[in-house]
Each structure stands twice: as C-alpha cells, then as structure tokens.
N, C-alpha and C positions, 0 to 999 in steps of 0.2 A: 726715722725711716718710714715709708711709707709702702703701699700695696707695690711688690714685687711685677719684674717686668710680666708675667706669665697672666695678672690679672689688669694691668696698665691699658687704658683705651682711650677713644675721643670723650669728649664727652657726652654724646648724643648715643657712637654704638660704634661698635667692629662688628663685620657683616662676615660670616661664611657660612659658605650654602655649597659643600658638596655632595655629587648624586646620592648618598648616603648615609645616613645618622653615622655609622660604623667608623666612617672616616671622621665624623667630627669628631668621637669619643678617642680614635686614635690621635689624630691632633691634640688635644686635652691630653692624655697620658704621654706624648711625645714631650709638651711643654713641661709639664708636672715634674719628669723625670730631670729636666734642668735647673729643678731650685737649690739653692742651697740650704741645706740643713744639716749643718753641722750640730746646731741647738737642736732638744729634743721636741721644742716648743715648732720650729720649723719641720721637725721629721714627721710631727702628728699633721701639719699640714699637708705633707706630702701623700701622705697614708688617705688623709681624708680625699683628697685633689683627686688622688689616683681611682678609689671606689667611683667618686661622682662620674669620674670619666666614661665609667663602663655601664651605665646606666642613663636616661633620659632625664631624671628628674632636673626640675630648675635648681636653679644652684646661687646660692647669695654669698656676697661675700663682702666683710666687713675690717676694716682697719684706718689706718692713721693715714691721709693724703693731703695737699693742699685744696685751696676752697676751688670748688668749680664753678663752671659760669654756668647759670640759670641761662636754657633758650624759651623764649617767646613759644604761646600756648599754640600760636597758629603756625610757625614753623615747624615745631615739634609734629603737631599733630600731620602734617603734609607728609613730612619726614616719615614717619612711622609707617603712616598709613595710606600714600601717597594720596592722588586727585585727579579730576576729571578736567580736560581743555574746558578752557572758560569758566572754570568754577572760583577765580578768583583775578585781579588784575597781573597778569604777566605769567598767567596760566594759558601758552600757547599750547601745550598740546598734555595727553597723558602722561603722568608717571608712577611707575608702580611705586611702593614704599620699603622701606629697608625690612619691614617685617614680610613681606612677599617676595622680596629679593632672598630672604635667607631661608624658604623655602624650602623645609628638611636637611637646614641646618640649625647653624646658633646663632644668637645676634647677644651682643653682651651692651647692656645698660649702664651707662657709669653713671655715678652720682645720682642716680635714681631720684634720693631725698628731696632735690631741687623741683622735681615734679610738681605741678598746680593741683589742686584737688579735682579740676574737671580734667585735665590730661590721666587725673589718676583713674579716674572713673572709665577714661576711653582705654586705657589698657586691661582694667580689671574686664569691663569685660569680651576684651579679646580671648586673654584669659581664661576666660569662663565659657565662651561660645567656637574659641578658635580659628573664628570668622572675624576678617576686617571690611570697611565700607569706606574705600577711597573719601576724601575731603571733594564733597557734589558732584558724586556717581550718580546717576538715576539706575543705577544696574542693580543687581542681585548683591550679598554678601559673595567674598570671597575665601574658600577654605585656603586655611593658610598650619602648614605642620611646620614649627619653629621651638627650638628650645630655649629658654632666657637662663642667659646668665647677668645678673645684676650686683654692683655693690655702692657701698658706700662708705662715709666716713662720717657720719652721724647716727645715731642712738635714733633707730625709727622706733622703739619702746617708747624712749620718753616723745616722738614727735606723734605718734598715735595719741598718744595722754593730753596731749596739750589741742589735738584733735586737728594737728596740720599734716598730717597722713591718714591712711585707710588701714584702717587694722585687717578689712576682708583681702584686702589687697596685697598686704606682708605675711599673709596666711598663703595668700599663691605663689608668693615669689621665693620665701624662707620655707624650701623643702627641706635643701641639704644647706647648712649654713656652714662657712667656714670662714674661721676670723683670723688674721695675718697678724703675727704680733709686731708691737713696732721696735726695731733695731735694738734700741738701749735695753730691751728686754733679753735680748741676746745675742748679744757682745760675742760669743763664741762664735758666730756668724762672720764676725769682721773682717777676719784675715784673711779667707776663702772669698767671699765677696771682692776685697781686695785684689788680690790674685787674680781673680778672671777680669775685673776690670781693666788692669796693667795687661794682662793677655789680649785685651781687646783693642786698646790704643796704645802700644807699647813705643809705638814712634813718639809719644808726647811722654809718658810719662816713665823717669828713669829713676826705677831702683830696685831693689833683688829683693824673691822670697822672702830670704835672712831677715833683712831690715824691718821685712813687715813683723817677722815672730818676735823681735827681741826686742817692739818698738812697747815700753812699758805701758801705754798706753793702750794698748789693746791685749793684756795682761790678764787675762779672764779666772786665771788663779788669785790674783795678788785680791787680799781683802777676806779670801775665806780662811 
C-alpha cells in the first residue's frame, strides 16, 4: 500500500491557492477527516494530519509509493518559478510559476528526492528568502507566501549521507513529518478500505459487506 489518496499528487505539484491560508488548513482537515483508520498506526496519522492542518508549518510526508519520474532541471525550474517572454526558445510570452500561482496557498511536492542538487539549491533558497526570480526576469525578486507540503518514498537521511540531497534543505521541508505506514502493517484497515472502494464503483464490482468480514484473508485476529 502506498501514500493514501489525501497525500496522492502529480509529480511535480498540486497547486491551491485560496484568498486565504484558513481555507487551505480547512481543506487539509476536510481531507484528513476521510482517512481510514481503523488501525491505531493510521489514527496517530490522522491526529498528526489534523494539528498540521491548523497551523502553517511545512509539512513532510513519508511512506511506501511506486518510482516517480525524475523532470528535467530546466523544466522544473520554469515550472516552479516560472519565466520571462524570450528567456528561452518557445518562450513566447510570461508565465508566472506554480509557486506564485499558489500564492497564500499550498503547493504539495511529490517525490521531492528526485530533485537535482542545483534544483535543490533554487528551492532552498526560496525557502529561506521567500522570494522567487522567474527563469530570465530582468525584474526584481518576487514575494511569494506559499506553504510546502512535500513527500517522498525514500530515506533522505540516508540520501543526505551519501550527499545526494541537502541536509539544510530537509531541515526546511521536515517541520511536521508524518509517515503513512504501508497497508501490510495494518491489515485492520482492509475491510473499511474495501467498503468504500465497492461504495465508489459498486456498478463494477459485486459483493456484500459479509463477504468482505468473513473472507479469512483479511482475518486481522487469526494468528494472534
């Protein structure tokens, strides 16, 4: 099992930007309040999810997902932090970047780890100054109030150590850390998960409740 729909994104970002933080932290505890946790290991998630909500801090989040695609350092960068007409080929006019687009809101980073060490250097210090500078602006910095939510599905401890990440850098992202555990850890999840799946596509998939409780397999007593 891997990171739950609530922390699920592109890989590059999900962008919202409503006229107020308030609303994003509401959105955040709206989502939170739809996990399943039936396991206690998923309720300490929700617990944790729900505080992050009502607060600004960056928020990390770490668990089990498949491999994401690495983008190119000069789309990324465009991407992020958008660019100036003519500052590259097929650069016909301005565009702002997804970090000025979410603009006192959140922007959520998946796979973050994938990051280049100079991509990582251009977010550190957004970071750190708050301020982005379009890819060949001749203008001023631009303030930008944006909150990061970021995850991943690699160990940036050990990719700091091996020195293919920025230690200053998981110092700014790793406020509030929270780590999704994966499925097989709690099985007591699976029936409930179940259930609302068949609730979502019930035209495809046919069979009751019952079947799911009794199906030994998903048996979260048998063994202890």
């Amino acid at each position: 099992g891997g990171l739950p729909d609530l922390f699920s994104g592109a890989d590059l970002s999900r962008v919202t930007a409503p006229q107020a933080l308030g609303q994003t932290s509401h959105e955040l505890s709206t989502a939170a309040a739809r996990l399943v946790d039936v396991s206690r290991a998923m309720r300490q998630v929700r617990t944790l999810a729900t505080r992050a909500a009502a607060g600004d801090a960056k928020v990390f989040i770490t668990g089990e997902s498949g491999v994401g695609k690495a983008i190119a350092d000069t789309l990324l960068e465009t991407e992020l932090f958008g660019h100036a007409r003519g500052s590259f080929t097929g650069a016909y006019r301005d565009r702002i970047g997804r970090l000025e687009a979410a603009h006192r809101g959140t922007i959520f980073l998946d796979e973050i780890a994938e990051m280049s060490l100079q991509m990582q250097a251009h977010l550190l210090r957004f970071l750190e100054s708050g301020e982005i500078q379009p890819v060949g602006s001749t203008g001023g910095p631009v303030r930008v109030d944006v909150r990061i939510i970021s995850a991943t599905n690699r160990d940036l401890e050990q990719l700091v150590a091996t020195g293919a990440f920025r230690s200053d850098l998981l110092y700014r992202i790793k406020v509030v850390h929270i780590h999704v555990p994966p499925l097989r850890d709690r099985k007591e999840d699976l029936p409930t998960l179940i259930e609302a799946a068949a609730t979502r596509t019930g035209r495809q998939i046919r069979f009751t409740s019952l079947k799911i409780r009794q199906d030994p397999r998903l048996d979260t007593d048998r063994g202890r």
